[in-house]
py3Dmol code that shows the C-alpha trace and the ligand (Angstrom):
import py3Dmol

protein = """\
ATOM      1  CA  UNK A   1    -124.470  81.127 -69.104  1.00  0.00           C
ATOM      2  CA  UNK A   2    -125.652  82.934 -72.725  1.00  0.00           C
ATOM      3  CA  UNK A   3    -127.285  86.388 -72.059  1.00  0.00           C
ATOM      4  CA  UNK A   4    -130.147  84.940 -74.570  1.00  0.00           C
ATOM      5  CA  UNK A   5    -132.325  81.714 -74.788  1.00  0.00           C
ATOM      6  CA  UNK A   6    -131.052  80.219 -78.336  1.00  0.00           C
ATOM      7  CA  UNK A   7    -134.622  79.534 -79.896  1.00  0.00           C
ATOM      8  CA  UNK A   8    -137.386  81.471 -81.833  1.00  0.00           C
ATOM      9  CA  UNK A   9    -140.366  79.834 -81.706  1.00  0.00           C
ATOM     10  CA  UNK A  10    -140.777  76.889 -78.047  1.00  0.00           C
ATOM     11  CA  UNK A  11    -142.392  74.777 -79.595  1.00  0.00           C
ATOM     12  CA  UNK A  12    -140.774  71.506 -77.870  1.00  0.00           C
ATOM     13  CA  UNK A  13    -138.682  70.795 -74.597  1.00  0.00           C
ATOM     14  CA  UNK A  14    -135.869  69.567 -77.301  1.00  0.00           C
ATOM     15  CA  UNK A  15    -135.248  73.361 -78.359  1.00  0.00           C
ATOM     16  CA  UNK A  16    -134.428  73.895 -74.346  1.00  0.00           C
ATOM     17  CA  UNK A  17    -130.647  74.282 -73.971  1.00  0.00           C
ATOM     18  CA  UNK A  18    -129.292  73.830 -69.903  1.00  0.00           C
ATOM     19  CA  UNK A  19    -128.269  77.027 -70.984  1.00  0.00           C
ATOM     20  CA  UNK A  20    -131.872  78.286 -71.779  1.00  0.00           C
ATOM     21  CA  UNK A  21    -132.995  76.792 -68.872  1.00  0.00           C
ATOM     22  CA  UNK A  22    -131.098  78.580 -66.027  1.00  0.00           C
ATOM     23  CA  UNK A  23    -131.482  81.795 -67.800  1.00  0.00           C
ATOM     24  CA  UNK A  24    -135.567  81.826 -67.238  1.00  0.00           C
ATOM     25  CA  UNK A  25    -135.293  80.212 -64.282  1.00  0.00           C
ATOM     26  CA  UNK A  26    -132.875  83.035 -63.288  1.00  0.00           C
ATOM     27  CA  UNK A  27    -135.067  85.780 -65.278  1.00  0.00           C
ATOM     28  CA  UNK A  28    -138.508  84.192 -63.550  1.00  0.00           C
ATOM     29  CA  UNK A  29    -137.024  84.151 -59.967  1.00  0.00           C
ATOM     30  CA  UNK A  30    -136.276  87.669 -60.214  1.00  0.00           C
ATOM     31  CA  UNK A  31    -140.081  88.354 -61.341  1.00  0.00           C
ATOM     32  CA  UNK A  32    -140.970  86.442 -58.318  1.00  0.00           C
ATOM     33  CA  UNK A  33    -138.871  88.844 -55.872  1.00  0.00           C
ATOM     34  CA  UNK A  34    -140.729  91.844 -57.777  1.00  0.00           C
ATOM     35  CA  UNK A  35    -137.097  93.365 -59.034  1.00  0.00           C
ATOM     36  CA  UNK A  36    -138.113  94.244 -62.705  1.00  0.00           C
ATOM     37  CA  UNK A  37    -141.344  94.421 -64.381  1.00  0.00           C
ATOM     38  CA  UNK A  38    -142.391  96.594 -67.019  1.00  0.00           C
ATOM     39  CA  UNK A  39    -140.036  95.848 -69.579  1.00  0.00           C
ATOM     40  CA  UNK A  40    -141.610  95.627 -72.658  1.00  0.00           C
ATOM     41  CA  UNK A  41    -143.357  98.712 -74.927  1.00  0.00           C
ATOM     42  CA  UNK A  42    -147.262  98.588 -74.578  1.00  0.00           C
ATOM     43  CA  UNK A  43    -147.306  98.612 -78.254  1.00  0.00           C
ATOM     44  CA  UNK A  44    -146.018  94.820 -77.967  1.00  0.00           C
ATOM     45  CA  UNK A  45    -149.407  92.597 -78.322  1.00  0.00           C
ATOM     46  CA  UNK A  46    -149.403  88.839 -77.343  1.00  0.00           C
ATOM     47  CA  UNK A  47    -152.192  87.087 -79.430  1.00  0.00           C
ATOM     48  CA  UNK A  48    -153.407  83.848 -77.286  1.00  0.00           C
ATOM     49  CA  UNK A  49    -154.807  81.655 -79.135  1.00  0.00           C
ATOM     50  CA  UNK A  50    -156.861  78.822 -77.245  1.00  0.00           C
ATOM     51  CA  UNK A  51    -158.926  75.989 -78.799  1.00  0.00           C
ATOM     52  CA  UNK A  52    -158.188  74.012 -76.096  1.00  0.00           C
ATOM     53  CA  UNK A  53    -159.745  74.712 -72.641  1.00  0.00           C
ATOM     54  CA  UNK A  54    -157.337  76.563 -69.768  1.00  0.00           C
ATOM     55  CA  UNK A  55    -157.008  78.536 -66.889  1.00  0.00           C
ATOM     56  CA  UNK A  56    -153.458  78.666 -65.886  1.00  0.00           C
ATOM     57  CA  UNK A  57    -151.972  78.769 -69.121  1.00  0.00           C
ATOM     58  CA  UNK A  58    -153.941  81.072 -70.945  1.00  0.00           C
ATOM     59  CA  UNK A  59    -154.428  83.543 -68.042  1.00  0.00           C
ATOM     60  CA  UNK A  60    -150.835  83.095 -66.757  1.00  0.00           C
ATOM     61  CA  UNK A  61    -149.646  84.343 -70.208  1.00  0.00           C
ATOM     62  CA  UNK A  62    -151.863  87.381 -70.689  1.00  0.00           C
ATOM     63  CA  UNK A  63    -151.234  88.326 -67.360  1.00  0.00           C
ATOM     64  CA  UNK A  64    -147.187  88.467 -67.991  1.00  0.00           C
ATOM     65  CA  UNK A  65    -147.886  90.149 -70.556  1.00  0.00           C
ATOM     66  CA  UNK A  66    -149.759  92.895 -69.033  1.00  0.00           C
ATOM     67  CA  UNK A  67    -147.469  93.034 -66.347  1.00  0.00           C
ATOM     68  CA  UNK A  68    -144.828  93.398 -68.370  1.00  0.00           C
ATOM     69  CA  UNK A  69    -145.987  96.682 -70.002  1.00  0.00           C
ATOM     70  CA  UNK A  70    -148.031  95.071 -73.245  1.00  0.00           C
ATOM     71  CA  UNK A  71    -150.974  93.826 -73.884  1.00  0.00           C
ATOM     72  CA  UNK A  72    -153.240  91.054 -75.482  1.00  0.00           C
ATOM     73  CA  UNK A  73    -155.958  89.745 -78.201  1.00  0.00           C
ATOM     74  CA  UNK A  74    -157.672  86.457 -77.884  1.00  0.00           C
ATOM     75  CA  UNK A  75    -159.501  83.880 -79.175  1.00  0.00           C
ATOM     76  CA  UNK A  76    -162.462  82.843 -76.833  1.00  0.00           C
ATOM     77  CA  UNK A  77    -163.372  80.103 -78.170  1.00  0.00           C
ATOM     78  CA  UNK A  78    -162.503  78.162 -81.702  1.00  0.00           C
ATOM     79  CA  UNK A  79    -165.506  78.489 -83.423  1.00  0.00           C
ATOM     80  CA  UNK A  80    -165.421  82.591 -83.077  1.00  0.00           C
ATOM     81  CA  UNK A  81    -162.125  82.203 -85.347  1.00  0.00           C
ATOM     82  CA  UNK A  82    -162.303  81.705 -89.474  1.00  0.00           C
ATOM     83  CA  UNK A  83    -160.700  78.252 -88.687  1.00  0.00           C
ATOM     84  CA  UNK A  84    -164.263  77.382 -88.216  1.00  0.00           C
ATOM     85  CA  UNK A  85    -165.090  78.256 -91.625  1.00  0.00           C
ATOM     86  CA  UNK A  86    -162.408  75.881 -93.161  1.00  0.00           C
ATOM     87  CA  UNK A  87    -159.360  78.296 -92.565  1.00  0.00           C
ATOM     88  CA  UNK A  88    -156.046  76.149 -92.470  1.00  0.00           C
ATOM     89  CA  UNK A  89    -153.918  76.702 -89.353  1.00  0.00           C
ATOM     90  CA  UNK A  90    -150.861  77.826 -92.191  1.00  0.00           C
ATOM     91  CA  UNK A  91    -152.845  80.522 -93.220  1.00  0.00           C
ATOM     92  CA  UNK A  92    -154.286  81.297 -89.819  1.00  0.00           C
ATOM     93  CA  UNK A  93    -150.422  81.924 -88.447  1.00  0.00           C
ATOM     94  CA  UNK A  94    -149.320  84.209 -91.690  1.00  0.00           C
ATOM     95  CA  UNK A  95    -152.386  86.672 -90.521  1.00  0.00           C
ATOM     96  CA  UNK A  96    -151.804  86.790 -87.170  1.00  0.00           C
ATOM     97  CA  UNK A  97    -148.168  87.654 -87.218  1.00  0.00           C
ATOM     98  CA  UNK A  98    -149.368  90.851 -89.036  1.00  0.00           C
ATOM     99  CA  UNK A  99    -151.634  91.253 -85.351  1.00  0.00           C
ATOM    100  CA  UNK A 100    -148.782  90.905 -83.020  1.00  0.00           C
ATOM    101  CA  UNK A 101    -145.828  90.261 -81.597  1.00  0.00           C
ATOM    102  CA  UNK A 102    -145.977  86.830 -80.314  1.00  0.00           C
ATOM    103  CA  UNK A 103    -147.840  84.022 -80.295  1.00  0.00           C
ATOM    104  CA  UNK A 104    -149.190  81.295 -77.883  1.00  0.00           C
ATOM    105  CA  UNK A 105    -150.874  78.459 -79.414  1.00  0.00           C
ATOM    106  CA  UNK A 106    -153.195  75.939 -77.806  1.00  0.00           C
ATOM    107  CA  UNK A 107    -154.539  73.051 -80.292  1.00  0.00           C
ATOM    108  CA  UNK A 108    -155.809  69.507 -79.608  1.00  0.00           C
ATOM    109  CA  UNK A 109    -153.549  68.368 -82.785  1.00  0.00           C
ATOM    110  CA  UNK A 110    -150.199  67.261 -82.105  1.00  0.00           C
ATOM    111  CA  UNK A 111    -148.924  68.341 -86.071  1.00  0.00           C
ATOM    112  CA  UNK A 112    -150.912  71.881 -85.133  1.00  0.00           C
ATOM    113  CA  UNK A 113    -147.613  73.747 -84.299  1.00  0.00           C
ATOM    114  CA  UNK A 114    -145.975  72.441 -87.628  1.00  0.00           C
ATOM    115  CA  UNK A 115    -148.512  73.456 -89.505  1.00  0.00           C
ATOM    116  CA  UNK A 116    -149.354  76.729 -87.947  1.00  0.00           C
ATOM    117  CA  UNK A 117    -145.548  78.313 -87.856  1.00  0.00           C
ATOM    118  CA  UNK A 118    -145.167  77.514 -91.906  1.00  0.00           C
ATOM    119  CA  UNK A 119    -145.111  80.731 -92.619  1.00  0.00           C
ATOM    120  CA  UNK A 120    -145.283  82.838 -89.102  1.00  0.00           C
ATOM    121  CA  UNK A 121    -142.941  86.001 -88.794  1.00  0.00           C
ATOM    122  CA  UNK A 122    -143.218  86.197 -84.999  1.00  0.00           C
ATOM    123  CA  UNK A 123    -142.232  84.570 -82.024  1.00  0.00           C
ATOM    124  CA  UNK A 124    -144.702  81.362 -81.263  1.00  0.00           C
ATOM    125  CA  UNK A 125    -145.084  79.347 -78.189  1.00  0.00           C
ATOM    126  CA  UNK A 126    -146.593  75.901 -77.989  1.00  0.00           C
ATOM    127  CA  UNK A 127    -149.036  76.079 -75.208  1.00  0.00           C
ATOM    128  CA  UNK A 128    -149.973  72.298 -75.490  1.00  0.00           C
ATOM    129  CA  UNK A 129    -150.347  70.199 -78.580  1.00  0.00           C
ATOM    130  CA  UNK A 130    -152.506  67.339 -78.236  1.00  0.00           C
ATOM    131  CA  UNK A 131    -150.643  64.552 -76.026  1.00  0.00           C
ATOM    132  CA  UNK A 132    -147.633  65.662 -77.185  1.00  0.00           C
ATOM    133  CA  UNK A 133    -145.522  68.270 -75.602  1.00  0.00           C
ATOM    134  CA  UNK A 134    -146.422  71.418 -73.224  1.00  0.00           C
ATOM    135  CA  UNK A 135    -142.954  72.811 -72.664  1.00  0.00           C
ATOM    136  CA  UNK A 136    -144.037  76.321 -70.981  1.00  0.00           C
ATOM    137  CA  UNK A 137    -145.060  73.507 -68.474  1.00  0.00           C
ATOM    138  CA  UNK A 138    -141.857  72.152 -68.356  1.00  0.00           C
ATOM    139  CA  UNK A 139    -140.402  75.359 -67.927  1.00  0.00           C
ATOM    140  CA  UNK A 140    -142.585  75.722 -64.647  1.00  0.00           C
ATOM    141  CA  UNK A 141    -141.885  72.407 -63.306  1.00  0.00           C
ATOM    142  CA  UNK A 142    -138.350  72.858 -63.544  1.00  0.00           C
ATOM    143  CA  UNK A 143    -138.430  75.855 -61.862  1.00  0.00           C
ATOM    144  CA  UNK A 144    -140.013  74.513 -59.074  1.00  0.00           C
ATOM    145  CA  UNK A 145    -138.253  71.510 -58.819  1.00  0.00           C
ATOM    146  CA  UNK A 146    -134.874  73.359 -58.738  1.00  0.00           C
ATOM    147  CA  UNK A 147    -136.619  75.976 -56.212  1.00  0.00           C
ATOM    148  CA  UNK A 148    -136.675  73.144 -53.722  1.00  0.00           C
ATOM    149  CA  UNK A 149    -134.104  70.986 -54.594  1.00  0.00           C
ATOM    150  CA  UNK A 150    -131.132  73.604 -56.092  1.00  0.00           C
ATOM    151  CA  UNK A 151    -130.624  71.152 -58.850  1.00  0.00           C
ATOM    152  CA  UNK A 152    -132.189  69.194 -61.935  1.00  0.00           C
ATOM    153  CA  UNK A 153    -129.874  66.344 -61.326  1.00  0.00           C
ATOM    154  CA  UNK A 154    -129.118  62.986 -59.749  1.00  0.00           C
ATOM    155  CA  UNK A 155    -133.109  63.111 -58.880  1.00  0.00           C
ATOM    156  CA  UNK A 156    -135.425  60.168 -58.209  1.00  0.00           C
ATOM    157  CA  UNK A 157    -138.743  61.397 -60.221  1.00  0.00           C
ATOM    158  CA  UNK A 158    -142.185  59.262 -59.627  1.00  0.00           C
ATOM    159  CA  UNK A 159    -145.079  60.075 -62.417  1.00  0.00           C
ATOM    160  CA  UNK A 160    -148.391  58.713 -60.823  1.00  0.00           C
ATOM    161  CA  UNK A 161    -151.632  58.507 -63.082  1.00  0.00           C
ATOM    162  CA  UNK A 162    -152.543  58.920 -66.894  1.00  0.00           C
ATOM    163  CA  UNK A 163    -149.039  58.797 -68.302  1.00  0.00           C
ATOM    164  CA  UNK A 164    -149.679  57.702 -71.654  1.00  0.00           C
ATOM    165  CA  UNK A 165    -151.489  60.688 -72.874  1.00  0.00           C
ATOM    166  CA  UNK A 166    -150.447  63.569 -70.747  1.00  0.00           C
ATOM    167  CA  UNK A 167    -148.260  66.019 -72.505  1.00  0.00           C
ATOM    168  CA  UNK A 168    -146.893  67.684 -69.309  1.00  0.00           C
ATOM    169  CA  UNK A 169    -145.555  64.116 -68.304  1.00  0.00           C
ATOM    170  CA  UNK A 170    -144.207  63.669 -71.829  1.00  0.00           C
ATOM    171  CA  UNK A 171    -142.156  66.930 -71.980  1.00  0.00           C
ATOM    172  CA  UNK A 172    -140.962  66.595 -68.359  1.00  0.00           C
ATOM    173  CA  UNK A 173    -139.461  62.964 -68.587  1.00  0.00           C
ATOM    174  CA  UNK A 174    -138.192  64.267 -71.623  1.00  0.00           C
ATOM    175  CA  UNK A 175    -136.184  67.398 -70.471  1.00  0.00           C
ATOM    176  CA  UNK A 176    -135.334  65.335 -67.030  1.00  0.00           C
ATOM    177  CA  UNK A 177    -133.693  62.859 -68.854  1.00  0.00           C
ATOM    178  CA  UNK A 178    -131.179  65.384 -70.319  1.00  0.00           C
ATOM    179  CA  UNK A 179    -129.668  66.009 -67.158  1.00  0.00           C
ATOM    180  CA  UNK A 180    -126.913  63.349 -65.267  1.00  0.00           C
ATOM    181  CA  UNK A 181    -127.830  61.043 -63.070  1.00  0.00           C
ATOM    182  CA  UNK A 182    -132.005  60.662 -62.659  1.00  0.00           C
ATOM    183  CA  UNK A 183    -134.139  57.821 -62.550  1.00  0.00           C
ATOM    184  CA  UNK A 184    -137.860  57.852 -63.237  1.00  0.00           C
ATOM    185  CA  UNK A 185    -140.540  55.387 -61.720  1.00  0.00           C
ATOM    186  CA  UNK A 186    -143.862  55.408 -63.616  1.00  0.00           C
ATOM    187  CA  UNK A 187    -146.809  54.367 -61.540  1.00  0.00           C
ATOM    188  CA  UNK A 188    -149.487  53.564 -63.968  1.00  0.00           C
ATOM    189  CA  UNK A 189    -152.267  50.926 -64.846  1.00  0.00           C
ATOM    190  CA  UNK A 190    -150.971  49.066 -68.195  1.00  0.00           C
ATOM    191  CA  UNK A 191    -154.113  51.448 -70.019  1.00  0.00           C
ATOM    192  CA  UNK A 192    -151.949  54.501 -68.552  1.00  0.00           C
ATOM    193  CA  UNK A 193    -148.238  53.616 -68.617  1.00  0.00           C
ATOM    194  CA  UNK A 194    -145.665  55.905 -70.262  1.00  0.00           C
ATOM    195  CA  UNK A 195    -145.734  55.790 -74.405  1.00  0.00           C
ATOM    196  CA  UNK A 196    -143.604  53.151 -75.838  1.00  0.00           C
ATOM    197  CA  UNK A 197    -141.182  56.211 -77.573  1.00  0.00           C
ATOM    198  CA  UNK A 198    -140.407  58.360 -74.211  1.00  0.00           C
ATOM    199  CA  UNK A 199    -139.042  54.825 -73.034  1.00  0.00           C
ATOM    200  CA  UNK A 200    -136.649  54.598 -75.782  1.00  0.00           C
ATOM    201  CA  UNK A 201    -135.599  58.093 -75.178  1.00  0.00           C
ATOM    202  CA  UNK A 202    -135.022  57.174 -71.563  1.00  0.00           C
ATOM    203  CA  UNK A 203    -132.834  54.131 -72.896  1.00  0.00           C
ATOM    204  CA  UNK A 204    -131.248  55.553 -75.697  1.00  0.00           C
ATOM    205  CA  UNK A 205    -130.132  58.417 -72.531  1.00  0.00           C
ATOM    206  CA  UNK A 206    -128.766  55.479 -70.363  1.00  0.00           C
ATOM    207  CA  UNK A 207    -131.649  56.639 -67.790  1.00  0.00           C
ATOM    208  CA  UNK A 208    -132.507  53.681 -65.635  1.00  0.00           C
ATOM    209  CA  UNK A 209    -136.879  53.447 -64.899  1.00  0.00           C
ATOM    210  CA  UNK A 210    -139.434  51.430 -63.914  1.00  0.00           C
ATOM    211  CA  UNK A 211    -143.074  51.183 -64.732  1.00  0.00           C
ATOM    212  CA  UNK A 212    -145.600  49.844 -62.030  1.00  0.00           C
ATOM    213  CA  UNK A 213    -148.683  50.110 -60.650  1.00  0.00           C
ATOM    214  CA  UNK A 214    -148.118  50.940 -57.135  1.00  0.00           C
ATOM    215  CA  UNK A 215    -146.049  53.405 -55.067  1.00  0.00           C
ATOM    216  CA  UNK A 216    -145.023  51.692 -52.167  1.00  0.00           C
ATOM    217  CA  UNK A 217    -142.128  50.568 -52.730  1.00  0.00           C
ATOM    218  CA  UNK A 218    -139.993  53.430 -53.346  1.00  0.00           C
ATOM    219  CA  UNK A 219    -141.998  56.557 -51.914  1.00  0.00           C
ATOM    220  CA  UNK A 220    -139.610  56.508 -49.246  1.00  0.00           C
ATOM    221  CA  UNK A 221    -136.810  57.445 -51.870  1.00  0.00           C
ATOM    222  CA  UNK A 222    -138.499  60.074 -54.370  1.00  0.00           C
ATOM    223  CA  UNK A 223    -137.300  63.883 -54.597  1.00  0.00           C
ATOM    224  CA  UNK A 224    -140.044  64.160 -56.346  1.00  0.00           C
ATOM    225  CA  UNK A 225    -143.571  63.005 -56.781  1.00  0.00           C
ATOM    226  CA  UNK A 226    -145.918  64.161 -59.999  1.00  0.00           C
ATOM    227  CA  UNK A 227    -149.355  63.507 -60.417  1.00  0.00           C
ATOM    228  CA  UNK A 228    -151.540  63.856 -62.840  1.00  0.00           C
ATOM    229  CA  UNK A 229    -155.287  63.712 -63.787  1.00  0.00           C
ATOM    230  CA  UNK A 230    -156.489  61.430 -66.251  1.00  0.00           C
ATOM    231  CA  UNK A 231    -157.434  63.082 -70.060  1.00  0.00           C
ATOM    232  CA  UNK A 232    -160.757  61.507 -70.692  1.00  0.00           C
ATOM    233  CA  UNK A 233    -160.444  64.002 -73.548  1.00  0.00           C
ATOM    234  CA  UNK A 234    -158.001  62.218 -75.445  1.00  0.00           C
ATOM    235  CA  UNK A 235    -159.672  58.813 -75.695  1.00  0.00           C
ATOM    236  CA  UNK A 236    -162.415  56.702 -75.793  1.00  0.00           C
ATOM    237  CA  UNK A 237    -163.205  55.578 -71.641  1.00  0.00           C
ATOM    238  CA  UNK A 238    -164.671  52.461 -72.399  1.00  0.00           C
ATOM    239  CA  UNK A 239    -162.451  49.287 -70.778  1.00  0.00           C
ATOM    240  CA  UNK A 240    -159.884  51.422 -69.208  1.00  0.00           C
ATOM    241  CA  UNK A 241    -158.563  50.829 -66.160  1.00  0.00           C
ATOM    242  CA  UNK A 242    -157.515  53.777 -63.789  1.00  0.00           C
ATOM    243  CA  UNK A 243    -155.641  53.560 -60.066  1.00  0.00           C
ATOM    244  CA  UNK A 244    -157.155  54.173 -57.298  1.00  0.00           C
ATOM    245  CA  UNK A 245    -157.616  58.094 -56.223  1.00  0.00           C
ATOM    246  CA  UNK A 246    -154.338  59.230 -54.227  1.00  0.00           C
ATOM    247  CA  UNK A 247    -154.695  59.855 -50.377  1.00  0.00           C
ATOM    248  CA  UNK A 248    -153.300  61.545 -47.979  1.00  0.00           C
ATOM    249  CA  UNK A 249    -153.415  57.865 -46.265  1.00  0.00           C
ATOM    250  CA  UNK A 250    -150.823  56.392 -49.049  1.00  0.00           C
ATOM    251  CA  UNK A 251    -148.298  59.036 -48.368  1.00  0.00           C
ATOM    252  CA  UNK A 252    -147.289  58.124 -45.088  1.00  0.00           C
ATOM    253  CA  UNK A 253    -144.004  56.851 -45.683  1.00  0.00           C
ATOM    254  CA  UNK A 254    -143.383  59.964 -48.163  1.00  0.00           C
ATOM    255  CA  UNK A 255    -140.295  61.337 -47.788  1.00  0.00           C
ATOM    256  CA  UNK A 256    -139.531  64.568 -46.087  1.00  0.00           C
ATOM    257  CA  UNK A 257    -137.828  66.521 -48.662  1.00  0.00           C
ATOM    258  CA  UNK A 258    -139.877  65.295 -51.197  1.00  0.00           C
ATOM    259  CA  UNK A 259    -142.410  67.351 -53.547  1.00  0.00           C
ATOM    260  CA  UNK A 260    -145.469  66.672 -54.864  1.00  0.00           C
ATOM    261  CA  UNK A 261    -146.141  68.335 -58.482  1.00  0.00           C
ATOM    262  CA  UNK A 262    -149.486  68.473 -60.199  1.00  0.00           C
ATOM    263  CA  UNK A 263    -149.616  70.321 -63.592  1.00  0.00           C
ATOM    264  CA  UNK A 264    -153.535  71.403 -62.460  1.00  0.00           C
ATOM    265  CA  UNK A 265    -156.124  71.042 -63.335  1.00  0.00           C
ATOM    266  CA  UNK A 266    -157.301  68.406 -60.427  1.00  0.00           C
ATOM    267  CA  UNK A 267    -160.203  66.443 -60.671  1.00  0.00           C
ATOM    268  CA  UNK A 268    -160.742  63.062 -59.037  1.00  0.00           C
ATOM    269  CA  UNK A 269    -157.030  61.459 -59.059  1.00  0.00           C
ATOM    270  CA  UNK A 270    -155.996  63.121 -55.552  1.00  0.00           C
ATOM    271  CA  UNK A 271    -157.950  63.631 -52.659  1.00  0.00           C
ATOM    272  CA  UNK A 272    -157.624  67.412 -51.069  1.00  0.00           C
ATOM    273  CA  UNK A 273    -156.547  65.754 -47.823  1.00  0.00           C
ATOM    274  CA  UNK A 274    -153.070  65.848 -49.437  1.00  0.00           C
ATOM    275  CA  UNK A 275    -153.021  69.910 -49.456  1.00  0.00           C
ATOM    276  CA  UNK A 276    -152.014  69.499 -46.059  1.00  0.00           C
ATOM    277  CA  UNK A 277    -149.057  67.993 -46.237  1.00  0.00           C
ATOM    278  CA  UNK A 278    -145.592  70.437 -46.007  1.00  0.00           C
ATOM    279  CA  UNK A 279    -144.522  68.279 -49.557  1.00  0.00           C
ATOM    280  CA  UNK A 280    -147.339  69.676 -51.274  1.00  0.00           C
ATOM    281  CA  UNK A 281    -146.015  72.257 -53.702  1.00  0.00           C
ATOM    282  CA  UNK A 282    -148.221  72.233 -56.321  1.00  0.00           C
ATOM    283  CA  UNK A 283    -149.901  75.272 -55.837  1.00  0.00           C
ATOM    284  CA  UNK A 284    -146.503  77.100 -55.928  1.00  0.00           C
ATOM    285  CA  UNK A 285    -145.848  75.326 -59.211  1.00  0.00           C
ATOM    286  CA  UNK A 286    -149.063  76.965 -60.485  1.00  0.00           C
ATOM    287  CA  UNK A 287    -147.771  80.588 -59.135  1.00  0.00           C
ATOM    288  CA  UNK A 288    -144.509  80.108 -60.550  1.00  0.00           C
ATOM    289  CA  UNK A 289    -146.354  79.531 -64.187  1.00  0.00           C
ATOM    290  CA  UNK A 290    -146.864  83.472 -64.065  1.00  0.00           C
ATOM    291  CA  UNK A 291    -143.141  84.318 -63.529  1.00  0.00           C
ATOM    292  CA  UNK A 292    -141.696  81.427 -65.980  1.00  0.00           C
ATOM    293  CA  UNK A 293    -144.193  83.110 -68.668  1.00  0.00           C
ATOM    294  CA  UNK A 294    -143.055  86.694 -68.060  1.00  0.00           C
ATOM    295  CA  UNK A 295    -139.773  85.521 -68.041  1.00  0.00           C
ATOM    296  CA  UNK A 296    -140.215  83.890 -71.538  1.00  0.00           C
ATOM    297  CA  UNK A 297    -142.144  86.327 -72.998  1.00  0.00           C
ATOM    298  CA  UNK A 298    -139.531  89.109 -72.100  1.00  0.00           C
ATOM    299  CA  UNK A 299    -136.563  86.827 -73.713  1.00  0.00           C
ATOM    300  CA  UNK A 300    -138.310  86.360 -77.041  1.00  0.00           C
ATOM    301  CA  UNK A 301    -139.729  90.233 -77.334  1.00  0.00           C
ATOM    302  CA  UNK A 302    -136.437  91.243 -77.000  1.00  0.00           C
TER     303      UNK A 302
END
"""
ligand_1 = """\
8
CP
N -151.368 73.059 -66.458
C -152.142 73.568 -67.436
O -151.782 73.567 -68.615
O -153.330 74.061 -67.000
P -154.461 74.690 -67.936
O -154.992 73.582 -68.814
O -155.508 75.239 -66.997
O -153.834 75.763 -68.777
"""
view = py3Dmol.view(width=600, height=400)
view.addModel(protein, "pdb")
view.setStyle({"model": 0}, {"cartoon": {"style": "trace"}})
view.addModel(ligand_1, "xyz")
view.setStyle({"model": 1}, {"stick": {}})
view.zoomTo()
view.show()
C-alpha cells in the first residue's frame, strides 16, 4: 500500500486509487480508536466554502480540522461572498488559495469544480457538485461498508429512491464498480432510475444490474442496502412519480448481515421505525464522515 494518496485536488471518485482507498480507510479507523490527533500546525486554515445547504459535510470538515490542530474560515451563505456581485468561481479560487491551505467546495453546478480549481494553488475538495459526484461521501460509505463487511468486493449493493439525481448514488456505483465481482440492483420509479451514463460505466466494467421498482425480490440477498431521499432541489416536481416511503414492515425478509446506508439528510423516504433494526448503520456512516475527513485532510496538508 503507498504511504500517500496519489491526488491533489478530490474532486471525483475516478482520482480514488484501491490504493488511496485503504490508506484513509486505514488513517480514519485509527482517528476513530483516538490513536493520533493533532497533527497538523494551527497555522494550517481550511476555507469551507458552502453555497449549497449542509450539516454533515460542512461541520464534519471544520471539525477535523480543528481536531486536527488547525483551524477554519467560512462562507455562511453565498450571497455574503463577491460571487454575488458577479465574481467568477476562477477568480474566486486564485484568492482564496492566498487565505488557506485547503479547500472544500460545495456548489449546485456540476462544471463548478472545473471552473473554480483553474488557477487554485492549494489542495481542493469537491464537497458535492450538483448531481454529479460527492466523493468525500464515497469515502465514508466505503468505510463503512468495509467496517462491516471487511471487503469492497463480490458485494450485492441495492440503491432504493431518487437515483437519477443523487450525487452520493452516482459516485458510489461508480467507485463500487471498480472493484471484482459486485452487482448493483436499482430500485427506482422510471422518473428516478439510475442516469443512462453510470449504466454504461457499469457495462463497459462487465458489472451485471438491474433496475426495478420494487425490493422484494432480492432483499433476502443484499450486503447492502442504500437509501436515499429524493432532491426536489434539482428538478421541477410536477408529474413525477416517487415509491412509496420505506418501512420497517418491507424489511422483513432483510437479510441479517445486511446494512442499510443513508447519505442523510432524511426526510420522508424512510420511516424512523427502521432505526430499530440491528442492520441500520446509517448513523455510524454519518460518525465515520468525521474520521474519513480528518483522515483526508491530514493526507493532503502533508
Ligand atoms: N450527506 C451529506 O452530504 O449531508 P449534508 O448535505 O448535510 O452535508
Amino acid at each position: 500500500m503507498n504511504q500517500k494518496v496519489t491526488f491533489k485536488n478530490l474532486l471525483s471518485t475516478s482520482q480514488l486509487t484501491h490504493d488511496d482507498i485503504s490508506l484513509l480507510i486505514n488513517d480514519a479507523n485509527t482517528y476513530k480508536k483516538n490513536a493520533k490527533q493533532n497533527q497538523i500546525k494551527n497555522s494550517k486554515i481550511l476555507a469551507s466554502l458552502f453555497f449549497e445547504p449542509s450539516t454533515r459535510t460542512r461541520f464534519s470538515f471544520e471539525s477535523a480540522i480543528i481536531k486536527l490542530g488547525g483551524n477554519y474560515i467560512n462562507l455562511e451563505q453565498a450571497d455574503t461572498s463577491s460571487i454575488s456581485k458577479g465574481e467568477s468561481l476562477e477568480d474566486m479560487g486564485r484568492v482564496m488559495s492566498d487565505y488557506s491551505d485547503i479547500i472544500v467546495l460545495r456548489h449546485p453546478d456540476i462544471d463548478s469544480m472545473k471552473l473554480f480549481t483553474k488557477y487554485t494553488t492549494v489542495p481542493v475538495i469537491n464537497a458535492g457538485n450538483g448531481s454529479l459526484e460527492h466523493p468525500t461521501q464515497t469515502l465514508i460509505d466505503l468505510m463503512t461498508i468495509y467496517e462491516h463487511h471487511q471487503r469492497l468486493s463480490n458485494l450485492t449493493i441495492g440503491f432504493w429512491g431518487d437515483l437519477k439525481y443523487s450525487r452520493t448514488v452516482n459516485s458510489l456505483v461508480q467507485s463500487l464498480s471498480r472493484y471484482n465481482d459486485n452487482s448493483f440492483h436499482f430500485i427506482a420509479t422510471p422518473d428516478f432510475q439510475i442516469s443512462p451514463t453510470t449504466q454504461d460505466i457499469l457495462n463497459k466494467s462487465n458489472c451485471p444490474f438491474s433496475t426495478i421498482a420494487n425490493l422484494d425480490s432480492f432483499l433476502d440477498q443484499l450486503d447492502v442496502l442504500y437509501v436515499t431521499r429524493t432532491q426536489t432541489e434539482r428538478f421541477s416536481k410536477t408529474a413525477s412519480t416517487y415509491l412509496n416511503p420505506l418501512t420497517k414492515k418491507e424489511l422483513t425478509n432483510i437479510s441479517e448481515s445486511c446494512i442499510i446506508l443513508h447519505p442523510l439528510p432524511r426526510v420522508n423516504e424512510m420511516s424512523t421505525d427502521i432505526d430499530t433494526l440491528d442492520q441500520a448503520h446509517y448513523f455510524k456512516q454519518s460518525q465515520n464522515g468525521l474520521f474519513m475527513r480528518m483522515a483526508l485532510l491530514n493526507n493532503l496538508l502533508q
